[in-house]
DRENDOKOL-826107 format. One record per residue (C-alpha): residue number from 1; x, y, z; chain; residue in one letter. Coordinates in Angstrom, 2 decimals, decimal comma. Layout:
# DRENDOKOL-826107
<rec NUM; <X; Y; Z>; A; a>,
...
//
This chain:
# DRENDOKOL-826107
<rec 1; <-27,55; -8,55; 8,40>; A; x>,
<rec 2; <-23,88; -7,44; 7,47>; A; x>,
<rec 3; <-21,11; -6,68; 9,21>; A; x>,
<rec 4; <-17,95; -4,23; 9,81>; A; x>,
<rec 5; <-14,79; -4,25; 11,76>; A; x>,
<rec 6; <-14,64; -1,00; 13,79>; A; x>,
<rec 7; <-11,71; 0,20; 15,63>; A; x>,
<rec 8; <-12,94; 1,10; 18,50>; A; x>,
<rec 9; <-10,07; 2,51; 20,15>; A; x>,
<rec 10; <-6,19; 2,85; 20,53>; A; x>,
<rec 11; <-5,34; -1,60; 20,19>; A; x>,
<rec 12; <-8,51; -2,14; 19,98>; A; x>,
<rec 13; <-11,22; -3,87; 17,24>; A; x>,
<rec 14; <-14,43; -5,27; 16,88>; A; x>,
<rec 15; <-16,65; -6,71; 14,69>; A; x>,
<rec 16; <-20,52; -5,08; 15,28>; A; x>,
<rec 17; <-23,48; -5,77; 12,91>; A; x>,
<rec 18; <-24,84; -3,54; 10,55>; A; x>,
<rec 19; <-28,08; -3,49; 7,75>; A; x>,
<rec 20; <-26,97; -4,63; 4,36>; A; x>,
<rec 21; <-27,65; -1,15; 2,14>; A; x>,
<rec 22; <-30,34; -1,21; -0,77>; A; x>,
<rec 23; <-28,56; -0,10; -3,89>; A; x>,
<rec 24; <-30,64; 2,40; -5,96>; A; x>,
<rec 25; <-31,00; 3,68; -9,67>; A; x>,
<rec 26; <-27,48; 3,30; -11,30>; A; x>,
<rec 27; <-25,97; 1,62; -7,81>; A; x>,
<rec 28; <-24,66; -1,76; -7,18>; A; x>,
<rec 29; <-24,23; -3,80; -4,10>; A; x>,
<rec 30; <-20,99; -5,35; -3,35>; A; x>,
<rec 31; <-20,72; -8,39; -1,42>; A; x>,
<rec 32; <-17,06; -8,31; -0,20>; A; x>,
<rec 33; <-15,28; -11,57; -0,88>; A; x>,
<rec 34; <-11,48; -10,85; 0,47>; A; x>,
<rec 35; <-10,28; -7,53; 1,92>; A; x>,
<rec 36; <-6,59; -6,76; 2,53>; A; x>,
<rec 37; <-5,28; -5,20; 5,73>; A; x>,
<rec 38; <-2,92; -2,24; 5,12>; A; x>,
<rec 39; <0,20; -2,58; 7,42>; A; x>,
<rec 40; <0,92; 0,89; 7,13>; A; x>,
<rec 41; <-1,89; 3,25; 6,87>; A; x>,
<rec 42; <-4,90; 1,21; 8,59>; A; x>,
<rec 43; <-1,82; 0,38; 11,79>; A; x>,
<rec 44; <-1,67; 4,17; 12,45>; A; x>,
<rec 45; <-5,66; 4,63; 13,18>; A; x>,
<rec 46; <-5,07; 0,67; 15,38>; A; x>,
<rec 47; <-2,31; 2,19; 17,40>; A; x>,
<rec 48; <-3,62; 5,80; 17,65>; A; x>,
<rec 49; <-0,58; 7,71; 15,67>; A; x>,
<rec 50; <-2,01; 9,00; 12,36>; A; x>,
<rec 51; <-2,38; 12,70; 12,34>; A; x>,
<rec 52; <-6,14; 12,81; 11,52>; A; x>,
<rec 53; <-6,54; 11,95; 15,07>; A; x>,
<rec 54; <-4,91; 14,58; 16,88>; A; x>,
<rec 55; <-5,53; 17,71; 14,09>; A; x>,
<rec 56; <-8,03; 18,58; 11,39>; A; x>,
<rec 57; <-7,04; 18,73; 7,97>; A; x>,
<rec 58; <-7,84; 21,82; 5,68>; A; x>,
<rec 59; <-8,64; 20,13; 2,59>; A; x>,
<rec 60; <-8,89; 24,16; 0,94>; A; x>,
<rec 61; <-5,57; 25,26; 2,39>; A; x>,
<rec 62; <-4,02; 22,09; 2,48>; A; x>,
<rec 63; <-2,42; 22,05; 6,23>; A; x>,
<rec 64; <-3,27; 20,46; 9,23>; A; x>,
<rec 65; <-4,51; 22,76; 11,78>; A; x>,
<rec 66; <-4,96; 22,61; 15,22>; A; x>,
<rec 67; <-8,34; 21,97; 16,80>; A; x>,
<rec 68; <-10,68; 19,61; 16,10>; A; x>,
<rec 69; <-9,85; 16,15; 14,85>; A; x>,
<rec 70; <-10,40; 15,15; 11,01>; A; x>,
<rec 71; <-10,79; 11,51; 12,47>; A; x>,
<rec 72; <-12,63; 10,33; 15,70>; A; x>,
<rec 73; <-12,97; 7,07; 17,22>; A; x>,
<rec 74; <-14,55; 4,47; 16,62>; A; x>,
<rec 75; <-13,29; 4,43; 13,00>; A; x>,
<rec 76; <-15,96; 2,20; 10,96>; A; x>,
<rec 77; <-14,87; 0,18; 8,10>; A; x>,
<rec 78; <-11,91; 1,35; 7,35>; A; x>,
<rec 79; <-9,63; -0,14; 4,60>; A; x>,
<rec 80; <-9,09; 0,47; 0,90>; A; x>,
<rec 81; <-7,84; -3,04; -0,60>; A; x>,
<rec 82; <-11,54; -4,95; -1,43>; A; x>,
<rec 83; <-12,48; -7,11; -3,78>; A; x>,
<rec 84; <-16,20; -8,39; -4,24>; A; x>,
<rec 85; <-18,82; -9,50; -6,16>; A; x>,
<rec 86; <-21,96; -7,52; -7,61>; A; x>,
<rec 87; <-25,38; -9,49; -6,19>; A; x>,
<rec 88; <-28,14; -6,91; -6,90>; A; x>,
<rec 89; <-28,26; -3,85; -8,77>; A; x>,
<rec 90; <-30,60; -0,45; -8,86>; A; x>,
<rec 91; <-31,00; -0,60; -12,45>; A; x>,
<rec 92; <-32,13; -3,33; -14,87>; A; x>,
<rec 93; <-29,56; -1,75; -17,12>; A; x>,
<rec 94; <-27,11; -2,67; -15,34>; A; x>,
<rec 95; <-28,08; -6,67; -14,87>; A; x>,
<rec 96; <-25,01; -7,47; -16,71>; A; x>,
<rec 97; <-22,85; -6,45; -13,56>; A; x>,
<rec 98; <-24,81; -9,36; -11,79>; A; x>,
<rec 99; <-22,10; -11,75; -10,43>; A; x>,
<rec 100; <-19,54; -9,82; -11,92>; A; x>,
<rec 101; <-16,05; -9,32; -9,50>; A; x>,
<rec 102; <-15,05; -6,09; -8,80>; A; x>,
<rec 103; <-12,10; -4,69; -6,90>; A; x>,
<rec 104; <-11,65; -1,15; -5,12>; A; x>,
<rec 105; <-11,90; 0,25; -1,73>; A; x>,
<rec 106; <-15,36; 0,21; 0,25>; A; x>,
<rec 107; <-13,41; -0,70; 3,73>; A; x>,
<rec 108; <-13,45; -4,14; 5,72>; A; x>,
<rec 109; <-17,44; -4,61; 5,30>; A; x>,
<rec 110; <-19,27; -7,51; 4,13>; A; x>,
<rec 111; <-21,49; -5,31; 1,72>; A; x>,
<rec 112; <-21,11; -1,54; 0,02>; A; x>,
<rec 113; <-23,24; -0,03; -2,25>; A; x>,
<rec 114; <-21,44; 1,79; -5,09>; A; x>,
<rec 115; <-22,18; 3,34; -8,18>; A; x>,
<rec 116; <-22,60; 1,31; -11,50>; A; x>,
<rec 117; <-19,86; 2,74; -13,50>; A; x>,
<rec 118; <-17,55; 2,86; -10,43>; A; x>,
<rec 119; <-17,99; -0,94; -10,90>; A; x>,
<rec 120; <-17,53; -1,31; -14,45>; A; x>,
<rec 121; <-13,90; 0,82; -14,20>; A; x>,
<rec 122; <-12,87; -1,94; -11,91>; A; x>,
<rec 123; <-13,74; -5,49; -13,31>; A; x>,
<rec 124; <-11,00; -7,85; -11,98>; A; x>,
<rec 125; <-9,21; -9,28; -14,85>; A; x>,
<rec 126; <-8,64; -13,27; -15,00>; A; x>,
<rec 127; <-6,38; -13,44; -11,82>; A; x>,
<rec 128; <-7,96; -15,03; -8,13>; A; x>,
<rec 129; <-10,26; -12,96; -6,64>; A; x>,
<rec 130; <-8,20; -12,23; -3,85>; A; x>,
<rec 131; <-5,22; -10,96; -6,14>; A; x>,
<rec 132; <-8,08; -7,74; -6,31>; A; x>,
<rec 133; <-6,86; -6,75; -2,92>; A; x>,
<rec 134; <-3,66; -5,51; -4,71>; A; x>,
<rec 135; <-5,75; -2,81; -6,70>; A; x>,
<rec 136; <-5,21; 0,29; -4,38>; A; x>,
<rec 137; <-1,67; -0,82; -2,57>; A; x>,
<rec 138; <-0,79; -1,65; -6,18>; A; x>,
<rec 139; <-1,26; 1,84; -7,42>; A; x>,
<rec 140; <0,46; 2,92; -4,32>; A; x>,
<rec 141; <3,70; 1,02; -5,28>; A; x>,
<rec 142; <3,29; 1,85; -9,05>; A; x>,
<rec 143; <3,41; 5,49; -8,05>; A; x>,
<rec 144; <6,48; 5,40; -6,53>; A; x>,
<rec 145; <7,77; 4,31; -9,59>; A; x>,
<rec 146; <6,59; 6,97; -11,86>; A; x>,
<rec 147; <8,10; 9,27; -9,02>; A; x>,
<rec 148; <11,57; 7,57; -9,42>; A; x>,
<rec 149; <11,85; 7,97; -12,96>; A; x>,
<rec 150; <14,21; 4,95; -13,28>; A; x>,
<rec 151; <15,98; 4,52; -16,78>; A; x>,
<rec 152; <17,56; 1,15; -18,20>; A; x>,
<rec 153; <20,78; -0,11; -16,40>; A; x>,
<rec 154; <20,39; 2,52; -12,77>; A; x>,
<rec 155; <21,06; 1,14; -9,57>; A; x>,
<rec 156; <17,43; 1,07; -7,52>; A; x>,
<rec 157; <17,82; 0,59; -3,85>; A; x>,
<rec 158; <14,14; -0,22; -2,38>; A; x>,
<rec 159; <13,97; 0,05; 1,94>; A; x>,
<rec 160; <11,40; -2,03; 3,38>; A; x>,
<rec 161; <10,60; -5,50; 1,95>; A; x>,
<rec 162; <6,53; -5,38; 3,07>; A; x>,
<rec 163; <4,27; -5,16; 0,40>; A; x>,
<rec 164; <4,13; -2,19; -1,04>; A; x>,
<rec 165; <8,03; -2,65; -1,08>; A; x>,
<rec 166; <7,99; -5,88; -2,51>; A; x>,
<rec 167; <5,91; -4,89; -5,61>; A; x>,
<rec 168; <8,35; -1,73; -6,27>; A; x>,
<rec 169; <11,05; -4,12; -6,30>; A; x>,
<rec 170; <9,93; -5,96; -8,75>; A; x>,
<rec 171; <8,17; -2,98; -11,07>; A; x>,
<rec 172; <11,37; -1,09; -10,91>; A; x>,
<rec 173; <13,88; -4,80; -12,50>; A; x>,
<rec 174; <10,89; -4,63; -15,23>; A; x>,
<rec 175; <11,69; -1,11; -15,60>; A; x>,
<rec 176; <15,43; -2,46; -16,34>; A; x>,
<rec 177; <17,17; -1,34; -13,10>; A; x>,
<rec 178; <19,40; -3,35; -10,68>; A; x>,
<rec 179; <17,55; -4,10; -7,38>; A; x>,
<rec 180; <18,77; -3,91; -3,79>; A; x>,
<rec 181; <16,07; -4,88; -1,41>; A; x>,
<rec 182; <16,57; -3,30; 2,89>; A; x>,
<rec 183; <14,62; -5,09; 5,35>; A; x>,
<rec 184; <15,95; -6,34; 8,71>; A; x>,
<rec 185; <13,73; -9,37; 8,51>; A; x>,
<rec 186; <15,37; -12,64; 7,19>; A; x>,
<rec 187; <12,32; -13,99; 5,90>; A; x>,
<rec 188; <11,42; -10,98; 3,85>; A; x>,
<rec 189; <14,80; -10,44; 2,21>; A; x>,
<rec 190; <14,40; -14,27; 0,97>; A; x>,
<rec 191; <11,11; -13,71; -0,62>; A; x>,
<rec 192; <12,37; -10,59; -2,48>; A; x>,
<rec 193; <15,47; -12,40; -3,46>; A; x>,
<rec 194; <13,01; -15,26; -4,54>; A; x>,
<rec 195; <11,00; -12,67; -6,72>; A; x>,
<rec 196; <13,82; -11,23; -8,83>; A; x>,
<rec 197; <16,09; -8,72; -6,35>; A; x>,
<rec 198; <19,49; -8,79; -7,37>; A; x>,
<rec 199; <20,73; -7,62; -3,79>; A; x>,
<rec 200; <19,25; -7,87; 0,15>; A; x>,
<rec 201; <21,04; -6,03; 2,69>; A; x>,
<rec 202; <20,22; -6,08; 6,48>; A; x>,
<rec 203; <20,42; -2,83; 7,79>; A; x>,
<rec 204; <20,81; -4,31; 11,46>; A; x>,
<rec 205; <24,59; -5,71; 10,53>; A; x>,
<rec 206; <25,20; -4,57; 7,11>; A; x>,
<rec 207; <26,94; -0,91; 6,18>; A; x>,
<rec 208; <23,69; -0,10; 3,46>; A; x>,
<rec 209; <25,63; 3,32; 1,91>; A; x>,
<rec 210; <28,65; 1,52; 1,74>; A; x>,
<rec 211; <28,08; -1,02; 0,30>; A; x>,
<rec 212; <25,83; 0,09; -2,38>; A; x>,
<rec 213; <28,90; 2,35; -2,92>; A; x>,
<rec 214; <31,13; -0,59; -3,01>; A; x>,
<rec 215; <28,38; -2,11; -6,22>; A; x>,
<rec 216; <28,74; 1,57; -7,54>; A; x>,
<rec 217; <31,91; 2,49; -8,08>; A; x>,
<rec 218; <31,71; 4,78; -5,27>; A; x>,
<rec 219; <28,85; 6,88; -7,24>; A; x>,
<rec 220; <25,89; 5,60; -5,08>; A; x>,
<rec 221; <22,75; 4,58; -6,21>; A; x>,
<rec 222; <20,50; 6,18; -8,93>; A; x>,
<rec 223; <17,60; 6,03; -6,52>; A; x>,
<rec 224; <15,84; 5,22; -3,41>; A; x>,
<rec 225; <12,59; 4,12; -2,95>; A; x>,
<rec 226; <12,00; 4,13; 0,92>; A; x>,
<rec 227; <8,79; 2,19; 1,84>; A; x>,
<rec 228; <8,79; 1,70; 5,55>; A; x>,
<rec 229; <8,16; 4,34; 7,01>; A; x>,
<rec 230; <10,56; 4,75; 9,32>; A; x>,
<rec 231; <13,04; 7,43; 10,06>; A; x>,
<rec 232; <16,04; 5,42; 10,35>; A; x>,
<rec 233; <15,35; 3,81; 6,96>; A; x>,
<rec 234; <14,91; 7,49; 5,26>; A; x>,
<rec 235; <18,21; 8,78; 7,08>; A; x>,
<rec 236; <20,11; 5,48; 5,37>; A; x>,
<rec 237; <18,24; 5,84; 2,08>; A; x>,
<rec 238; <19,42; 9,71; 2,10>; A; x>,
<rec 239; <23,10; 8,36; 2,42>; A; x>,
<rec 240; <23,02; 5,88; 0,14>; A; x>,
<rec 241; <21,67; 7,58; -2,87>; A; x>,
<rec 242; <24,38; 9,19; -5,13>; A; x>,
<rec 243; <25,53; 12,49; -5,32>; A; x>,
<rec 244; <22,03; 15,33; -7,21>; A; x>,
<rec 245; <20,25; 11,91; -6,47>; A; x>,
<rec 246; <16,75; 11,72; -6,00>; A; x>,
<rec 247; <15,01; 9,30; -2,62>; A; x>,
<rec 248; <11,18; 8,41; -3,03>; A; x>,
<rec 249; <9,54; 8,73; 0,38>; A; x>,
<rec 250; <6,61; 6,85; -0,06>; A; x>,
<rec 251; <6,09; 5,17; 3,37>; A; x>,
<rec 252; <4,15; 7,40; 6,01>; A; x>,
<rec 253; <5,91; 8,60; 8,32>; A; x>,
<rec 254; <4,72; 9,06; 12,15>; A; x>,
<rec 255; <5,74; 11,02; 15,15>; A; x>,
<rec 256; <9,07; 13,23; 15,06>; A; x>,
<rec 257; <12,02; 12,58; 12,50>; A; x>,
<rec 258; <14,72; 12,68; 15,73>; A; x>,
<rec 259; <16,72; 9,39; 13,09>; A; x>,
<rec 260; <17,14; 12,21; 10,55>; A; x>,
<rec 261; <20,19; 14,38; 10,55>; A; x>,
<rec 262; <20,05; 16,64; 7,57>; A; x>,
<rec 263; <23,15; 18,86; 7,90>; A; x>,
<rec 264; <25,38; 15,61; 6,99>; A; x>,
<rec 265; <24,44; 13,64; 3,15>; A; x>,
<rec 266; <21,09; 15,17; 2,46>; A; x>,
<rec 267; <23,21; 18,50; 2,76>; A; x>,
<rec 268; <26,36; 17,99; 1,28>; A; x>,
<rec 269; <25,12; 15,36; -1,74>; A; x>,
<rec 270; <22,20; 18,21; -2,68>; A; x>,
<rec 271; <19,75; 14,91; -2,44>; A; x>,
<rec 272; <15,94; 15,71; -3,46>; A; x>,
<rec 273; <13,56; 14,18; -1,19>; A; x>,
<rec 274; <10,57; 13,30; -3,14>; A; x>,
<rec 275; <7,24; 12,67; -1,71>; A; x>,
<rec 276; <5,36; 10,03; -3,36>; A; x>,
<rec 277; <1,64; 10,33; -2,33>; A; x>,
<rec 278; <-1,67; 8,62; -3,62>; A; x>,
<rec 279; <-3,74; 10,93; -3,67>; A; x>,
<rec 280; <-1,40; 12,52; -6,96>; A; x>,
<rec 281; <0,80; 11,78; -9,41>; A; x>,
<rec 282; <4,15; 14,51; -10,26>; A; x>,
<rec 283; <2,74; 16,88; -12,64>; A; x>,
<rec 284; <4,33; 16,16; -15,66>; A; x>,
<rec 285; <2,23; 12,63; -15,63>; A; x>,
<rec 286; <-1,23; 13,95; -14,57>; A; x>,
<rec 287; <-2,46; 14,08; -17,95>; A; x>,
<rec 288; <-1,55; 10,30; -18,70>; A; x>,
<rec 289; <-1,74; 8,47; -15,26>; A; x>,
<rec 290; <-4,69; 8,36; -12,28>; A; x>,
<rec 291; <-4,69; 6,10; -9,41>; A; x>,
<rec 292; <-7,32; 3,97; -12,09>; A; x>,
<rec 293; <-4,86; 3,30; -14,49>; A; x>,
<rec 294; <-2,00; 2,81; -12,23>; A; x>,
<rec 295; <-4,62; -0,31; -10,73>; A; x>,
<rec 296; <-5,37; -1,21; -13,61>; A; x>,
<rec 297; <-1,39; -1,67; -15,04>; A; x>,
<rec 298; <-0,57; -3,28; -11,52>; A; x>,
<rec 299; <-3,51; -6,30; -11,58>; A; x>,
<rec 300; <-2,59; -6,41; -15,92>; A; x>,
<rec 301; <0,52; -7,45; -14,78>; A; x>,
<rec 302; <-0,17; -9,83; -12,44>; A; x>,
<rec 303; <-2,73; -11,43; -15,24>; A; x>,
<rec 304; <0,51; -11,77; -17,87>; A; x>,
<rec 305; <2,42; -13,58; -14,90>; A; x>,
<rec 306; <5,02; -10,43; -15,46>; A; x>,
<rec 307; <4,22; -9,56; -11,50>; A; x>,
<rec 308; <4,00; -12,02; -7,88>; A; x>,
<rec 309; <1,38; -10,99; -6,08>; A; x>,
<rec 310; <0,24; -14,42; -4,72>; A; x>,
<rec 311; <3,57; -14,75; -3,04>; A; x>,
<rec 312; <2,89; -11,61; -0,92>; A; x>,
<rec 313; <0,09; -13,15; 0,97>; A; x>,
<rec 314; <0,80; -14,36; 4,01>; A; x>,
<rec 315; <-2,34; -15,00; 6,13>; A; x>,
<rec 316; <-6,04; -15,56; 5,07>; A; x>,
<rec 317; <-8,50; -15,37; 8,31>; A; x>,
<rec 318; <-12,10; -15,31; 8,64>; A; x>,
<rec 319; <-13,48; -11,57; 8,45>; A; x>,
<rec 320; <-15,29; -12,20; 12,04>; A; x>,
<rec 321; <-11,16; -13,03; 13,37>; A; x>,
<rec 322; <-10,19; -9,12; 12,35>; A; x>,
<rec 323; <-9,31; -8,61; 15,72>; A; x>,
<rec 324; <-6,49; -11,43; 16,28>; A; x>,
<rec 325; <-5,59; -10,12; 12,36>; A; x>,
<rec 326; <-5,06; -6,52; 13,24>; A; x>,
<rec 327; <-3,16; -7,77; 16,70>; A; x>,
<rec 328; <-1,11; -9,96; 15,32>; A; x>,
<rec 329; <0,13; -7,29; 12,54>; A; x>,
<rec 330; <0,85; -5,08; 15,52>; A; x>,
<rec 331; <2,44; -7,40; 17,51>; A; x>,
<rec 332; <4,55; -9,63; 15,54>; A; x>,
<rec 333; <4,92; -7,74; 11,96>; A; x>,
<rec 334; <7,92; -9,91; 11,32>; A; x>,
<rec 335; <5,59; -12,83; 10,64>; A; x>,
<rec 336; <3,47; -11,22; 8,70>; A; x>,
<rec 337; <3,06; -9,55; 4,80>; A; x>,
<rec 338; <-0,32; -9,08; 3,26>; A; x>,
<rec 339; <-2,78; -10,37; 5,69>; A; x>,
<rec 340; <-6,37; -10,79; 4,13>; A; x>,
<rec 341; <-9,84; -11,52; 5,71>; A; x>,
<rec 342; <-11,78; -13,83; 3,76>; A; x>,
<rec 343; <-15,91; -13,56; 3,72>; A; x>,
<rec 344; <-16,55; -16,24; 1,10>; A; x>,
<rec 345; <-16,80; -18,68; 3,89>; A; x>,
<rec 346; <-20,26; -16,94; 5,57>; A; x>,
<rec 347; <-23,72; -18,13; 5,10>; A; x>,
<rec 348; <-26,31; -15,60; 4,31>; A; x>,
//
């Protein structure tokens, strides 16, 4: 028998029993050795505020409409950062997977079935196994940066020192940029200071816009990446980017935007907002970069020791302890970055 972690409801998960799937011709099964808990994304379906919940999404039109829910509780499984090993396969053509790790997103299960070549586009280079749980978020981050389009010597200001922040940080110094890190949390701000940032500023106590004016000669920075999340942090970012400036919003947003005023910077500085979104890359990139090669470039990196991703994890717990994982991310996210459950310890 397997396992899952299902959220239940609104604050609340468990961890129920499940058959282990049968792969068949040109299928592999996975048997998950870490799995990464997204802080963002996976938090909105835990506390009951992402948008699938309360309308249905029109995949043809593209809106959210009201009606029916795209997403019901209990949500099974759900979670994109995986990394696993291949123990049986459908095909003896595919024997050579056997014992092979793979990263990708199959949710927080012990075992997936997924196609063969699926597999074979995601063979974890020669970093940890866990490092694979930076695949997805990885491409996430690395998106953000294609978004930016950051050229040698601009002033990058990043909001939000969690993990996907904390990897755009350091992707946008090897892009040749300057790099001021905004988190309120002390401990955060250290560890991006530790992994290259030039600047932290505390948005609690510190004037953000003026002092990255202050470091600009007044002009403001070339770009914002905002990866919290939060309104407050998107209002500041809009104020501190310079003048026909561009800000990345690549956090996801929830509830109503009351922190942003747009009649005052946004307004008067003609900023672009740019959403930065997974599920794409800006148009003039489509026919070089996918989510796949954006992985890919993300867990290269941290191979060639050019990118820290071991630093970013801050908790490994036993899969069966998901719910005391997924609490304490709610309750005390100021202690936490990349929290990972670990299956490698369970007998068969």
């Amino acid at each position: 028998m397997g396992h899952l972690v299902r959220i239940s409801a609104p604050h609340a998960v468990d961890v129920v029993e499940v058959e282990d799937p049968t792969p068949g011709p040109g299928e592999v099964l996975l048997e998950t050795a870490y799995s990464g808990i997204s802080a963002g994304t996976e938090l909105t379906a835990y506390r009951g505020t992402n948008p699938y919940l309360a309308s249905e999404w029109d995949p043809d039109r593209r809106l959210f409409v009201p009606g029916n829910s795209s997403m019901a509780y209990p949500v099974d499984g759900w979670g994109y950062e995986e990394v696993g090993r291949v123990t049986a396969v459908g095909s003896a053509s595919d024997n050579d997977l056997i014992g092979r790790l793979v990263w990708g997103s199959w949710g927080h299960r012990s075992t997936a079935v997924r196609p063969a070549e699926y597999a074979r586009a995601r063979l974890l280079p020669g970093v940890e196994p866990v490092m694979g749980v930076f695949g997805r978020i990885g491409a996430i981050a690395f998106n953000a940066i294609l978004d930016a389009d950051i050229h040698l010597g601009e002033s990058v200001v990043v909001f939000g020192a969690g993990v996907p922040g904390q990897i755009v940080a350091q992707l946008a110094r090897l892009n040749g940029a300057r790099v001021t890190v905004v988190d309120p949390v002390a401990t955060r701000r250290a560890l991006a200071e530790r992994l290259g940032a030039d600047d932290t500023l505390d948005p609690t106590t510190d004037d953000v816009a003026g002092a990255v004016r202050a470091a600009t000669d007044n002009r403001g920075a070339d770009v914002v990446i905002e990866m919290s999340g939060a309104y407050q942090a998107l209002h500041e970012a809009v104020r501190t980017v310079g003048y026909n400036s561009r800000v990345i919003a690549s956090g996801f947003f929830q509830d109503s935007a009351t922190a942003l005023r747009l009649g005052e910077e946004f307004h008067h500085n003609r900023v672009a907002i740019i959403c930065s979104q997974i599920s794409g890359v800006a148009a003039h990139l489509q026919h070089r970069w996918d989510d796949l090669r954006m992985s890919r470039t993300v867990l290269s990196l941290a191979h060639e020791g050019r990118l820290a991703l071991d630093d970013l994890i801050s908790h490994v717990i036993p899969a069966r302890e998901a719910k005391d994982a997924f609490d304490m991310l709610d309750k005390t996210p100021q202690d936490t970055l990349q929290v990972v459950l670990d299956y490698t310890g369970e007998t068969a």
